[in-house]
C-alpha positions, 0 to 999 in steps of 0.5 A: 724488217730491214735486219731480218732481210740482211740477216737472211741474205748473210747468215750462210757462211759457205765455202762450196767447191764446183767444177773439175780441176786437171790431172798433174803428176800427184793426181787432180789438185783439189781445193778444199776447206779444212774441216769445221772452217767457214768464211765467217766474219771476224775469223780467218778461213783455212784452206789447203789446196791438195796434190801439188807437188813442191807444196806451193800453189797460187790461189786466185780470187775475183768476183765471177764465175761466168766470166773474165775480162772478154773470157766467156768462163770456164774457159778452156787452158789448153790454148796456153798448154794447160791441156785438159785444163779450165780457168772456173774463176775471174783471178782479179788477185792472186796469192800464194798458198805454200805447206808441206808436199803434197799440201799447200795451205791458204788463210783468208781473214775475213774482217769483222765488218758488217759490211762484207756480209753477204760478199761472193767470191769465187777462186781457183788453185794453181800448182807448178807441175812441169811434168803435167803439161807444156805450160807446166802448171795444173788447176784445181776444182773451183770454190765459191765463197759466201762470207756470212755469220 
């Protein structure tokens, strides 16, 4: 009974976008799994974060999605100059994606442990735009990412 529990809560492997990312001057970035890639153990997720325009973006990844630190999320970013921005993901670690303008790609492994299995995370891309904004950095939609079979 134990294995069908954790099988059931494991099994679905997603990675679903959610909220709205802020205009830059290739449009609104999006991030997005490349086609037929999930988060599943013991494989790597390919993603590509779209309409940055140097190719390289930051993508940050936590564990909330309603908050960060005393952030109440999503939490407005115009206060910093991102105007018409939000912060959707508590980025407790960032990483960089980088490719070819206006795509930036990121992988994430995941490791072939039980363990992780169920895991939610949740993230949010972040491209240099000096042109969009006064702080001079655009985000993406967020995405939430369930690791499972």
């Amino acid at each position: 009974m134990m294995v069908n529990a954790l099988l059931a809560v494991a099994s679905g492997a997603t990675f679903g976008p959610y909220g709205a990312g802020c205009a830059g001057t290739l449009g609104v970035p999006g991030w997005a799994a490349v086609a037929g890639s999930r988060p599943v153990i013991g494989t790597t997720l390919n993603t590509n974060v779209s309409n940055v325009p140097f190719g390289i973006a930051l993508v940050g990844l936590g564990f909330s999605n309603t908050q960060s630190g005393a952030l109440p999320l999503p939490f407005d970013l115009t206060v910093i100059g991102m105007t018409g921005c939000s912060l959707l993901a508590d980025p407790l670690v960032l990483d960089v994606a980088a490719g070819v303008a206006p795509n930036a790609a990121w992988s994430f492994a995941i490791p072939n442990s039980a363990a992780v299995l169920g895991i939610v995370l949740f993230g949010q891309g972040f491209s240099v735009d000096p042109s969009a904004n006064p702080f001079g950095i655009t985000a993406s939609n967020g995405a939430r990412i369930k690791i499972g079979l």
